[in-house]
C-alpha positions as CSV (number, residue, x, y, z in Angstrom):
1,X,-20.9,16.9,-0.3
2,X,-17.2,16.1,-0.8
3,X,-14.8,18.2,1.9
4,X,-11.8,19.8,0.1
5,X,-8.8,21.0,1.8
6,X,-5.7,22.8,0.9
7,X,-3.4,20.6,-1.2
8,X,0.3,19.8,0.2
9,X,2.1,22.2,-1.3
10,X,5.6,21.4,-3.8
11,X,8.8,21.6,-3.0
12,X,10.8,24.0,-4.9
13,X,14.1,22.3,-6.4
14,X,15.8,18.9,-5.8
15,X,13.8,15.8,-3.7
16,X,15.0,16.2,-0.3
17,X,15.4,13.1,1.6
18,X,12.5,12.8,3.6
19,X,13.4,9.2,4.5
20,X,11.9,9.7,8.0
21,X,8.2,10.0,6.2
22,X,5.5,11.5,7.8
23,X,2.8,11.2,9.4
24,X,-0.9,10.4,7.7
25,X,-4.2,10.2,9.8
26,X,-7.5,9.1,8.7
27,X,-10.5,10.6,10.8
28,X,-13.6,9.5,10.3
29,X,-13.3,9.2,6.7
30,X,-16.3,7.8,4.5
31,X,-16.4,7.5,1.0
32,X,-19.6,7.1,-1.3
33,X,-19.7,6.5,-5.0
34,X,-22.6,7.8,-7.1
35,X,-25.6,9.7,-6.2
36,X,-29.1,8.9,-5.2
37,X,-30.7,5.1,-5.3
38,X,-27.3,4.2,-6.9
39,X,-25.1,5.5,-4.5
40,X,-22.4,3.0,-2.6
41,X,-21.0,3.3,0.3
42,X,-17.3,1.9,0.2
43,X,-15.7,3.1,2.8
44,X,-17.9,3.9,6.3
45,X,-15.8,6.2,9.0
46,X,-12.5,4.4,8.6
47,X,-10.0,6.2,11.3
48,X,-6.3,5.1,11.1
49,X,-2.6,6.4,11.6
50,X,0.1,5.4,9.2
51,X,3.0,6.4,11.8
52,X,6.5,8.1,10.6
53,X,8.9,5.6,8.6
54,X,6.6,2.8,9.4
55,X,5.3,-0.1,7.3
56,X,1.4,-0.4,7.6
57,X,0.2,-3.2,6.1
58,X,-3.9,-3.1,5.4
59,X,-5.4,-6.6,5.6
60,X,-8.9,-7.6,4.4
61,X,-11.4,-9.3,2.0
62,X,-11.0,-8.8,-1.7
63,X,-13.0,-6.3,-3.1
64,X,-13.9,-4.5,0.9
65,X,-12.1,-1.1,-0.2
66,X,-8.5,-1.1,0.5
67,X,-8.0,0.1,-2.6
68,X,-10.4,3.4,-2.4
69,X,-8.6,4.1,0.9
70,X,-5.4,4.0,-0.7
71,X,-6.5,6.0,-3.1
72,X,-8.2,8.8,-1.1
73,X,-4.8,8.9,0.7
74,X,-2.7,9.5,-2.5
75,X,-5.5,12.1,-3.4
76,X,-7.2,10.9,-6.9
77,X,-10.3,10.4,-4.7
78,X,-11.9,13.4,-2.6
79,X,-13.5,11.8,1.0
80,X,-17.7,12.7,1.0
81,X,-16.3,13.1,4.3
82,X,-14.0,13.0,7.5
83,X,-10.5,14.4,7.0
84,X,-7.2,13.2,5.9
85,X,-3.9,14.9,7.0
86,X,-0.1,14.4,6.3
87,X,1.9,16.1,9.1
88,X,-1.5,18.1,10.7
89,X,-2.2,19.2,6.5
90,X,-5.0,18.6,4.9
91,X,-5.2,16.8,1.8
92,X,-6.9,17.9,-1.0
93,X,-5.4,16.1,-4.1
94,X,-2.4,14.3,-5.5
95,X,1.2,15.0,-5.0
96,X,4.9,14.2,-5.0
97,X,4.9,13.1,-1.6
98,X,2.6,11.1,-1.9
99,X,3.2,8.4,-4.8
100,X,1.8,4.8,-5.6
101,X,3.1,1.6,-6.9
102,X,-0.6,-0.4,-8.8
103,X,-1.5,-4.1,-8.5
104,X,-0.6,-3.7,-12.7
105,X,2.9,-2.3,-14.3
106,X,2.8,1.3,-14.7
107,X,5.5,2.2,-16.1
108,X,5.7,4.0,-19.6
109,X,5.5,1.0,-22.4
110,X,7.7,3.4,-25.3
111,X,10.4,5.1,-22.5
112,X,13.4,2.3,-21.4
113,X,13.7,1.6,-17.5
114,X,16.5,4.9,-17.2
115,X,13.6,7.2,-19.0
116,X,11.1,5.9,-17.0
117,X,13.0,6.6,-13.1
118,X,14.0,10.4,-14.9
119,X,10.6,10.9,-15.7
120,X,9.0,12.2,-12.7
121,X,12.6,14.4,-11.9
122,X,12.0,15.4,-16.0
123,X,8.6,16.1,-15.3
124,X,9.1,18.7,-12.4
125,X,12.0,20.3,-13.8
126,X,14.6,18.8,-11.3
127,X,18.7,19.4,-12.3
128,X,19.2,17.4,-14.9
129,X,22.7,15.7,-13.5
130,X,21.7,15.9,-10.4
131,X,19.2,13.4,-10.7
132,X,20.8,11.4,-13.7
133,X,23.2,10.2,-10.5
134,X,20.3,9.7,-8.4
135,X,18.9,7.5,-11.2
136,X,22.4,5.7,-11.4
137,X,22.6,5.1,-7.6
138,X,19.1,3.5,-7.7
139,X,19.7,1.1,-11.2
140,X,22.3,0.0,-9.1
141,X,20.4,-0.5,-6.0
142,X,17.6,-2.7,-7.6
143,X,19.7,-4.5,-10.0
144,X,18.7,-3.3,-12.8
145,X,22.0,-1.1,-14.3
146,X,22.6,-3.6,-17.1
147,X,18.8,-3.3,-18.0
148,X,18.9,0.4,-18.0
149,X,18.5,0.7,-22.0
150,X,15.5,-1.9,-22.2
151,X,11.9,-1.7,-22.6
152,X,9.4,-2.5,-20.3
153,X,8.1,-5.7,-22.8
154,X,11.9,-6.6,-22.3
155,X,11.8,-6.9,-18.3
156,X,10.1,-9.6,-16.3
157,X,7.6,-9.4,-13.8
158,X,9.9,-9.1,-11.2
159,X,12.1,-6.3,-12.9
160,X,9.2,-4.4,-14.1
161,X,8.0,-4.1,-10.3
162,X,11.5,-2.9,-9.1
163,X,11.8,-0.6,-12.0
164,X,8.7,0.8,-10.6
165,X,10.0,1.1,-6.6
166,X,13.4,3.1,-8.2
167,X,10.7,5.2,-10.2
168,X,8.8,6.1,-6.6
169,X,12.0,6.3,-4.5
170,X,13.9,8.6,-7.1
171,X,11.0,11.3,-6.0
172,X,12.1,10.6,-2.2
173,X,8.1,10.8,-1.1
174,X,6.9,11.2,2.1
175,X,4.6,8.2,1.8
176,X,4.8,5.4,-0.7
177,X,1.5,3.4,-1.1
178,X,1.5,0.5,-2.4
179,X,-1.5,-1.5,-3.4
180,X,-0.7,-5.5,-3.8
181,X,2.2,-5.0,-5.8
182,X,3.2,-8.3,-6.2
183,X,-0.2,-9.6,-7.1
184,X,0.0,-12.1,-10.2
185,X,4.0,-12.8,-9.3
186,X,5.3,-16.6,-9.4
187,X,5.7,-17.7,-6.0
188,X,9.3,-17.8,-5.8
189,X,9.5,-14.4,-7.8
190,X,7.2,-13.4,-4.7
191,X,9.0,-14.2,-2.2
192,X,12.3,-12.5,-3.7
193,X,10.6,-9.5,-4.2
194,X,9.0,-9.6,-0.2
195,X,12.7,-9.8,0.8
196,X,14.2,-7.1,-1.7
197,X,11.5,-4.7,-0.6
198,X,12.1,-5.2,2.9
199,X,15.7,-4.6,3.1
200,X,15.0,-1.6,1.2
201,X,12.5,-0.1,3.8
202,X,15.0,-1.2,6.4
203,X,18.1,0.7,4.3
204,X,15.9,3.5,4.1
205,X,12.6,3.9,6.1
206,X,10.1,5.9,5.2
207,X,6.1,5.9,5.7
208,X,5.0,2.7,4.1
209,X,1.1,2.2,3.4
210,X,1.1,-1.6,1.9
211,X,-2.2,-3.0,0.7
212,X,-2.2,-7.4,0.6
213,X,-4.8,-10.3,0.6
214,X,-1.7,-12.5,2.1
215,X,-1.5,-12.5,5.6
216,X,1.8,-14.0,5.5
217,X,3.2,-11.2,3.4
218,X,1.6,-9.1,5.7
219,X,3.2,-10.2,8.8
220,X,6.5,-10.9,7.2
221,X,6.7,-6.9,5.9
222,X,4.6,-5.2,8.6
223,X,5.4,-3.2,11.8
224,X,2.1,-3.1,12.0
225,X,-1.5,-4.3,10.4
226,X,-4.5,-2.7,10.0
227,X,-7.3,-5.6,9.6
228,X,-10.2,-3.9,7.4
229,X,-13.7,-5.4,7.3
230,X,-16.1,-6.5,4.9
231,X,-17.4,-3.6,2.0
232,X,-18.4,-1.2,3.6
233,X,-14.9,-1.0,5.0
234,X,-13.0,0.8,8.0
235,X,-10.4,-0.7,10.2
236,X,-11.7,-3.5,12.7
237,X,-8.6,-4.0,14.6
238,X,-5.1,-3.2,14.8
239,X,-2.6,-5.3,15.3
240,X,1.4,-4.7,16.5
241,X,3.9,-7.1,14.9
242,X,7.0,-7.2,17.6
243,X,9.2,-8.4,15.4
244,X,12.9,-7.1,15.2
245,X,14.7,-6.3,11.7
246,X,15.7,-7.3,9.7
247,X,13.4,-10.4,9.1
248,X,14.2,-13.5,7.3
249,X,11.1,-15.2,6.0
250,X,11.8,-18.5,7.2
251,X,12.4,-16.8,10.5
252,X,9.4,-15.0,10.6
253,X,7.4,-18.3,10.0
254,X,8.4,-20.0,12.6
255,X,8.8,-17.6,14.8
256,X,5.7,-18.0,17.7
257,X,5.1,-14.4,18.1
258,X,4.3,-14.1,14.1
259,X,2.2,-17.4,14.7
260,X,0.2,-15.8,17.2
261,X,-0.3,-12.3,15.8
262,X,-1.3,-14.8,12.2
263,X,-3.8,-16.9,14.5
264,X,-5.6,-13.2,16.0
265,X,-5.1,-12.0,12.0
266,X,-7.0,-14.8,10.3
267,X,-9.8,-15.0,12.5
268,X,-10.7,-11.5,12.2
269,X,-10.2,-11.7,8.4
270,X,-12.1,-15.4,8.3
271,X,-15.2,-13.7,10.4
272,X,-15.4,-10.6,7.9
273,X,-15.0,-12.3,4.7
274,X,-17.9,-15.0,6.2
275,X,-19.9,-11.7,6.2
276,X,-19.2,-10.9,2.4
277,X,-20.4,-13.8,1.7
278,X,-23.0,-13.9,3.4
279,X,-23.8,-10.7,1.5
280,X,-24.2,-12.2,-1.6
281,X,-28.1,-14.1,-1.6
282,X,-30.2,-15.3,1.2
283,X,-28.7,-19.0,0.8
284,X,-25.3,-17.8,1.6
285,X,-26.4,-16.2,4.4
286,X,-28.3,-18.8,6.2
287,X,-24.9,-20.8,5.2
288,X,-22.5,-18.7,7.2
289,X,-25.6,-18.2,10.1
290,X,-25.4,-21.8,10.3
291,X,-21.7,-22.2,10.4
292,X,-21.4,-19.4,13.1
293,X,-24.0,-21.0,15.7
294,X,-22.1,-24.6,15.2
295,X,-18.9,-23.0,15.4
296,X,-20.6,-21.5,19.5
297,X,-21.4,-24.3,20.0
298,X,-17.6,-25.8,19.7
């Protein structure tokens, strides 16, 4: 039986700026799909703290269920049970303050990139001017003002996903989730959009859940990481990255302390995605049973 609790109430007229964030816990939290003999269990007592105006990056095999924790943070999924709280509140269902930027491009196909930041300020009634400078202020920010007018067919990849960060940031959340948002990205296009984002956490921080397969990503955006095991998942280990800001990439990969928190990373993340595997016939397993009693005996 799925516990409910009181959803975070709205805040009545303009976004303040909340660019402190707040504070989310996970207790306990599990998460089963379906009923009966075809009921799966995704996510198994996962406990966690996303800390105020950090960035958390979640680490882990595809398909272990970072994605159905992020989503039981934002609210479109209920917990069968444990608890989730933002500042000591339950939560019990989506809300402003809690908003999320998809692996895929969101944003409205027939509304140009202005209509689609003013649509969430639109949608909840916000002053009109108000916000049309707010929306001005962030074209400008993610260098998009001469693109205001275009479609979402018209942008790139690149532009579409920072259309989408002005669209979040406009609402000034308390936590922005994002889950691999710059999955299917060009490498270099990548690695632009790593450093855009985190120059924009660092103008403005704010309680940052980020959801990646790439530990280098990880490392290069996190304060700190949360490294998730195999389905069904919960946090294995958590890991502090030291590393002052702001960060260049090239900095951060040669930097030892980033070397050594990627070394602990990867083989956590090598052991549990050896256990999906492993997960998937009998040969597999005796595979990675193999591999594990050579790799003792090393």
């Amino acid at each position: 039986m799925s516990t409910s609790y009181a959803e975070t109430p709205e805040t009545e007229g303009a976004p303040v700026d909340k660019s402190a964030g707040s504070k989310v816990e996970l207790q306990a939290v599990t998460k089963i799909y379906g009923d009966g003999p075809l009921a799966k269990l995704v996510v198994d007592e996962c406990s966690a703290v996303l800390e105020p105006g950090k960035v958390t990056v979640m680490v882990g095999p595809s398909g272990c269920g970072k994605s159905s924790v992020a989503f039981l943070i934002a609210g479109y999924e209920r917990a069968t049970k444990g608890k989730i709280l933002l500042d000591g509140k339950g939560v019990g269902g989506p809300s402003w303050d809690r908003l999320v930027v998809f692996q895929e491009s969101a944003l409205l196909p027939w509304l140009t990139t202005y209509e689609n930041i003013m649509f969430g300020p639109k949608a909840r009634g916000f002053d009109k001017k108000q916000m049309k400078q707010r929306a001005e202020e962030l074209l400008e920010r993610v260098g998009l003002r001469e693109f205001r007018d275009k479609y979402p067919t018209q942008l790139s990849g690149g532009m579409q996903r920072r259309a989408e960060l002005a669209r979040a940031l406009i609402n000034d959340p308390k936590v922005m989730i994002l889950d691999e948002p710059f999955r299917g990205l060009d490498h270099m296009t990548r690695g632009l959009m790593q450093e855009y984002f985190s120059s924009l956490l660092e103008e403005t921080p704010r309680t940052t859940l980020f959801i990646t397969t790439d530990i280098d990503e990880a490392i290069y955006l996190a304060d700190r990481l949360l490294i998730m095991t195999c389905i069904p998942t919960k946090v294995r280990a958590v890991i502090e990255v030291d590393l002052p800001r702001p960060r260049g990439r090239e900095e951060v990969l040669t930097d030892p302390r980033a070397n050594k928190v990627k070394e602990q990373a990867l083989e956590l993340l090598h052991e549990e995605a050896l256990k999906a595997f492993a997960g998937g016939s009998k040969a597999a397993a005796d595979f990675v049973d193999a591999y594990m009693k050579r790799r003792g005996g090393e």
